[in-house]
C-alpha positions in Angstrom: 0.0 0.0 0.0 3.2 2.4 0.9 5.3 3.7 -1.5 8.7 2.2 -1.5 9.9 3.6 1.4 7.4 5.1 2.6 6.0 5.8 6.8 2.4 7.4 5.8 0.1 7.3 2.7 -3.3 8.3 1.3 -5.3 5.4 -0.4 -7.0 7.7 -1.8 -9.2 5.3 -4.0 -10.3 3.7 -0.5 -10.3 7.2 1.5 -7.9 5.9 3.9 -4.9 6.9 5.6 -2.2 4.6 6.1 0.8 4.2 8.4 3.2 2.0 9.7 2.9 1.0 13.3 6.0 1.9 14.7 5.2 1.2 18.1 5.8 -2.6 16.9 9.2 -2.0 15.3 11.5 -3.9 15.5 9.7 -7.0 15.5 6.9 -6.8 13.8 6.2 -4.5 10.5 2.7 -3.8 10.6 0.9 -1.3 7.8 -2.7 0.2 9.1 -5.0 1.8 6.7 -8.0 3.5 8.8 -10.4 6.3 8.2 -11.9 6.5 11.7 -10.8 9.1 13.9 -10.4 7.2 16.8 -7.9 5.4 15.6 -6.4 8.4 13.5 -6.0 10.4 17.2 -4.7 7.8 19.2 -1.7 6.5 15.9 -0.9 10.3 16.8 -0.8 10.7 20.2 0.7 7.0 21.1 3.6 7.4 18.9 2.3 4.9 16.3 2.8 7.8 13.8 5.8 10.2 15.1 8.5 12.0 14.0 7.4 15.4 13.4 7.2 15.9 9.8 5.5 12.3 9.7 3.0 14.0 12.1 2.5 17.2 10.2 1.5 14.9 6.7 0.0 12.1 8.8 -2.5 15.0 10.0 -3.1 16.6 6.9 -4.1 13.3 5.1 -6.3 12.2 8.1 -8.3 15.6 7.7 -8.7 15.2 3.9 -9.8 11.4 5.0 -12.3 12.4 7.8 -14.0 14.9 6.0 -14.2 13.0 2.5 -16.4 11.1 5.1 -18.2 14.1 5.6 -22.1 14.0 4.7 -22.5 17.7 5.1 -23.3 19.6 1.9 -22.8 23.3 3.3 -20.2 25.0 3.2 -20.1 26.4 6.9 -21.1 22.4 8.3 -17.8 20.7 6.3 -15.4 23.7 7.3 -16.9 23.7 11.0 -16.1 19.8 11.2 -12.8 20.9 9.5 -11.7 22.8 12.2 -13.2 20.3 14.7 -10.7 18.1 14.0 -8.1 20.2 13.9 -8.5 21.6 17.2 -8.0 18.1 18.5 -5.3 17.0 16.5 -3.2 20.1 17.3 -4.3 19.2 21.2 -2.6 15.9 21.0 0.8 17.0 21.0 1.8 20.3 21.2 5.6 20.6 21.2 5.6 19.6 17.4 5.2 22.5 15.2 4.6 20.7 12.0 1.5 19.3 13.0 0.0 23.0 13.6 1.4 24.0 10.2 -0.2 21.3 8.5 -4.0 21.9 9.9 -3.1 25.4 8.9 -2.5 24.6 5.6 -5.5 22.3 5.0 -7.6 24.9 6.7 -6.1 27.8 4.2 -7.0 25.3 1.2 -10.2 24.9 2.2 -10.9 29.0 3.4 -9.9 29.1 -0.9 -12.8 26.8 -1.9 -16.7 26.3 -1.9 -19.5 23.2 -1.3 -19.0 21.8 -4.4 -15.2 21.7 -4.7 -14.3 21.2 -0.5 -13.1 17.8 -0.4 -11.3 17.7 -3.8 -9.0 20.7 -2.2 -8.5 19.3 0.5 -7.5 15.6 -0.9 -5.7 17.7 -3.3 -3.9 19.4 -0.7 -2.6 16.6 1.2 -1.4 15.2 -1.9 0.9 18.1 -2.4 1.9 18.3 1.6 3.0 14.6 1.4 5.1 15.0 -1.9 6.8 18.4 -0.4 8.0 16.4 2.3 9.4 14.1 0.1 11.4 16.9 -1.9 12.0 18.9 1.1 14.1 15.9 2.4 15.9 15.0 -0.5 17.5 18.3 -0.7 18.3 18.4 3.3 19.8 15.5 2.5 21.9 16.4 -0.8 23.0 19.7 1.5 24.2 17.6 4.4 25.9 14.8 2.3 28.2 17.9 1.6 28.7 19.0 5.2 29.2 15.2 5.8 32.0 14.5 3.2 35.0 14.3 5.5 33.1 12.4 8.1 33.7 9.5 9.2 31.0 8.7 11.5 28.1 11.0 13.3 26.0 10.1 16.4 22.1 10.9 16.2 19.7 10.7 19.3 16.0 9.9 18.4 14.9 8.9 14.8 14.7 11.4 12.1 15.2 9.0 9.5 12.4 7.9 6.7 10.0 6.6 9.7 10.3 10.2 10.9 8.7 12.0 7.7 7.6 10.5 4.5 10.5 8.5 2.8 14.2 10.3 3.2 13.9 11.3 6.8 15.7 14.9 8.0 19.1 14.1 10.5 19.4 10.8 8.4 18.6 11.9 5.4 22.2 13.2 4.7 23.7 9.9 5.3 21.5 8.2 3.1 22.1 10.6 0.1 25.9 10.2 1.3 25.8 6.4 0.5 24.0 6.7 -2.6 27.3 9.0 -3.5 29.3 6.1 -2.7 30.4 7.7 0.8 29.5 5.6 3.8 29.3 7.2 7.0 29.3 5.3 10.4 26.6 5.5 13.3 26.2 5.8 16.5 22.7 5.7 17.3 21.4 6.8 21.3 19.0 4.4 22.1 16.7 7.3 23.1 15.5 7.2 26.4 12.4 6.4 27.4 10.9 5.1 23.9 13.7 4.0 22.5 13.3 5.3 19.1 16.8 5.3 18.5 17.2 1.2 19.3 14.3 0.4 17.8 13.6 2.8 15.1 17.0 4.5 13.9 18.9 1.2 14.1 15.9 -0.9 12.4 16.0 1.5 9.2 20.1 1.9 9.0 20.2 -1.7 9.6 17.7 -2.2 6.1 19.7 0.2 4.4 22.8 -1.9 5.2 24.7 1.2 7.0 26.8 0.4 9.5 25.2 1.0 12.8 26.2 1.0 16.8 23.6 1.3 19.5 24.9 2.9 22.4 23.4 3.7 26.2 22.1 7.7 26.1 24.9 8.0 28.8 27.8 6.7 26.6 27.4 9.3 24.3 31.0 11.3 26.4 32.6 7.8 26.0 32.9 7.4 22.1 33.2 11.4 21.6 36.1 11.7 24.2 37.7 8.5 22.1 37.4 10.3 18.9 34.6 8.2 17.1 32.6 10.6 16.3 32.5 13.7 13.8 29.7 15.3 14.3 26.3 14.8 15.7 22.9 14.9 13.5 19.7 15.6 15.1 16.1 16.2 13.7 13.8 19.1 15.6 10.1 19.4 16.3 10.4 23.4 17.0 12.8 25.9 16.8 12.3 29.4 18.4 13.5 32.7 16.4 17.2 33.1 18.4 17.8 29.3 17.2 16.7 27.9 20.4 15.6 23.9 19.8 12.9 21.3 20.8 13.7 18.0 19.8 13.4 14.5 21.7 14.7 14.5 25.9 18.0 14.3 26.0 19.0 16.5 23.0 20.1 19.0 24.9 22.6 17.0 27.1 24.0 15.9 23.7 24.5 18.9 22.2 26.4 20.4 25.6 28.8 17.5 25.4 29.5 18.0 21.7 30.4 21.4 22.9 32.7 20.7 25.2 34.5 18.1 22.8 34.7 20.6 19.7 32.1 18.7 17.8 29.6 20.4 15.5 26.3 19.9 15.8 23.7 19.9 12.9 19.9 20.2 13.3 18.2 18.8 10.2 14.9 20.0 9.5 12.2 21.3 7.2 11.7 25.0 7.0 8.4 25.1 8.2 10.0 23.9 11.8 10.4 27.3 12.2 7.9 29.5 14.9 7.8 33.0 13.5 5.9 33.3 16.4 8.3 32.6 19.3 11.3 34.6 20.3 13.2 31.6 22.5 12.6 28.3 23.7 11.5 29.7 26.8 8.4 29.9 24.7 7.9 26.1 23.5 5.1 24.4 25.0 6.9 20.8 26.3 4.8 18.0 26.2 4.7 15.7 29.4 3.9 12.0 29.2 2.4 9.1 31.4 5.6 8.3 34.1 4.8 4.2 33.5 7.2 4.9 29.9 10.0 5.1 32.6 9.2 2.7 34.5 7.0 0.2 32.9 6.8 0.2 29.1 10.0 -2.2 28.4 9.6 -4.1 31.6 8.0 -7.3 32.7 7.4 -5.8 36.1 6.9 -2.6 37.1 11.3 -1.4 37.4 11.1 1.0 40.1 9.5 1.3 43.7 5.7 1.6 44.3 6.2 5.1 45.8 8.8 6.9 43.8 7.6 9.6 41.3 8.3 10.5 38.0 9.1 13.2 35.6 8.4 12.6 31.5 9.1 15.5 29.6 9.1 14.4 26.0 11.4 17.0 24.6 14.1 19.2 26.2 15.0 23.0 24.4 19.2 23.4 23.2 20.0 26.6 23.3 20.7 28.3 20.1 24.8 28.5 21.5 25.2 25.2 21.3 23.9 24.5 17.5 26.4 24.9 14.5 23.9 25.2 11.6 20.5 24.2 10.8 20.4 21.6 7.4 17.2 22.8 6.0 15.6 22.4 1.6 16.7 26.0 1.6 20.2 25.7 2.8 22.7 25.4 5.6 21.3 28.2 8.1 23.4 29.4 11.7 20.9 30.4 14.7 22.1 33.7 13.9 20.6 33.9 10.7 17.3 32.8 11.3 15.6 35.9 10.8 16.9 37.0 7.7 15.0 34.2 6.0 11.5 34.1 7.9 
């Protein structure tokens, strides 16, 4: 049903939208085609869908779905259930600002249209959101490939590979448009903390793609960049604030001090439209806190830690823009300090 490649899709001769299951990844490939919302909220907001560009197209597919559904015939009834469904999806997780771009889009499409002609935009206008994302990728990956040319090896943290957006993926796409050039870069993948995404996600893809891969603790991350195996460090983002500043997965943050400290660059690999025009700093970005049993349950047969000790799950931590080389973005290689000369 997926293009080669491929995390999301519309069946658009079905009305559905589909997705891979990543929540079963490693073991189990599973491809869900749905056009109930139910199940179209909770692929979002349980991580079966994630990645932030994934999200952003994910959500602007599942609109075009649910109101192809529709069996209003006004104008003001289709865009009202529109923007129903918007409203919640941009409720189910906040930090990432794709996801509000894309219902912004959709609802822009279909502010441009009538009755008669509603759900054609809109289908239409997923269509072109999920093919942008697969051009907006290639590029931040044919721009990083050039950064990348004398490395060696990076480290990532999370997954911003294909099962991240559409097909390429953003912090991975460089190395895969690096090995198609015949250049083939090392890994060092942090398993990512509490989900995983970097042992089970990162490593499953790079491991397809036949790239040579390492899984390591979040907290031996000083170990292999005080030994010198690592060149730089790729990251994707889910916001980024006007002075550069950074949300992207927990533990990002800590990554990007110890690069610091070892002389490492540090790239954030993203698509333009991670930029919020409408923050000044991170001090602005809305962090998304999660159910505590991730830490202590999720990979566990029993429960890991005492009956009486609390928890903290913040999903995403901010870097400060200090600590960032360059953003890799379609339009170029950007420094924080030159954000606002291109929004």
């Amino acid at each position: 049903m997926l293009l080669n490649g491929a995390t999301v899709g519309f069946d658009t001769a079905n009305n559905q939208a589909v997705f891979i299951d990543q929540t079963l990844l490693p073991n189990e490939y599973t491809e869900i085609s749905t056009d109930d919302f139910d199940e179209i909220y909770n692929a979002i907001k349980f991580l079966k869908v994630r990645g932030a560009p994934a999200i952003g197209v994910f959500t602007a597919i599942s609109l075009a779905v649910l109101v192809n559904k529709s069996k209003a015939n006004k104008y003001e009834e289709l865009f009202a259930e529109l923007k129903n469904y918007a409203d919640k999806f941009i409720s189910c997780r906040p930090t990432a600002v794709n996801l509000k771009w894309a219902t912004e889009e959709m609802l822009k499409a279909a502010k441009e249209c009538n009755a008669d002609n509603f759900k054609e935009a809109l289908t239409q206008k997923a269509i072109e959101i999920l093919e942008e994302d697969i051009v907006v990728c290639r590029k931040i990956g044919e721009y990083g490939a050039e950064i990348l040319k004398d490395c060696n090896s990076v480290l990532t943290h999370c997954n911003a590979g294909r099962l991240a957006t559409v097909k390429y993926g953003t912090a991975l796409s460089p190395i895969y448009v690096a090995k198609e050039n015949g250049h083939n870069i090392k890994v060092f993948a942090d398993e990512t903390r509490p989900l995983l995404q970097g042992a089970r996600l990162t490593a499953f893809e790079l491991c397809e793609a036949d790239i040579d891969t390492t899984v390591i603790c979040d907290n031996m991350a000083s170990f292999v960049m005080k030994k010198g195996l690592v060149d730089a460090v790729l990251v994707g983002c889910d916001r980024v604030a006007l002075n550069g500043d950074t949300a992207n997965k927990i533990g990002t943050s800590g990554v990007a001090i110890l690069a610091k400290y070892y002389n490492i660059p540090v790239f954030v690999c993203m698509p333009f439209s991670t930029f919020d025009k409408n923050i000044k700093t991170g001090d602005d970005i809305i962090i998304e806190m999660r159910n505590g049993d991730e830490i202590g349950n999720m990979w566990y047969e029993k429960k890991m830690i005492p009956q009486n000790a609390k928890t903290l799950n913040p999903a995403f931590d901010v870097t400060d823009h200090s600590l960032i080389t360059a953003f890799i973005t379609e339009k170029g290689v950007i420094k924080p300090n030159e954000i606002k000369k291109y929004i």
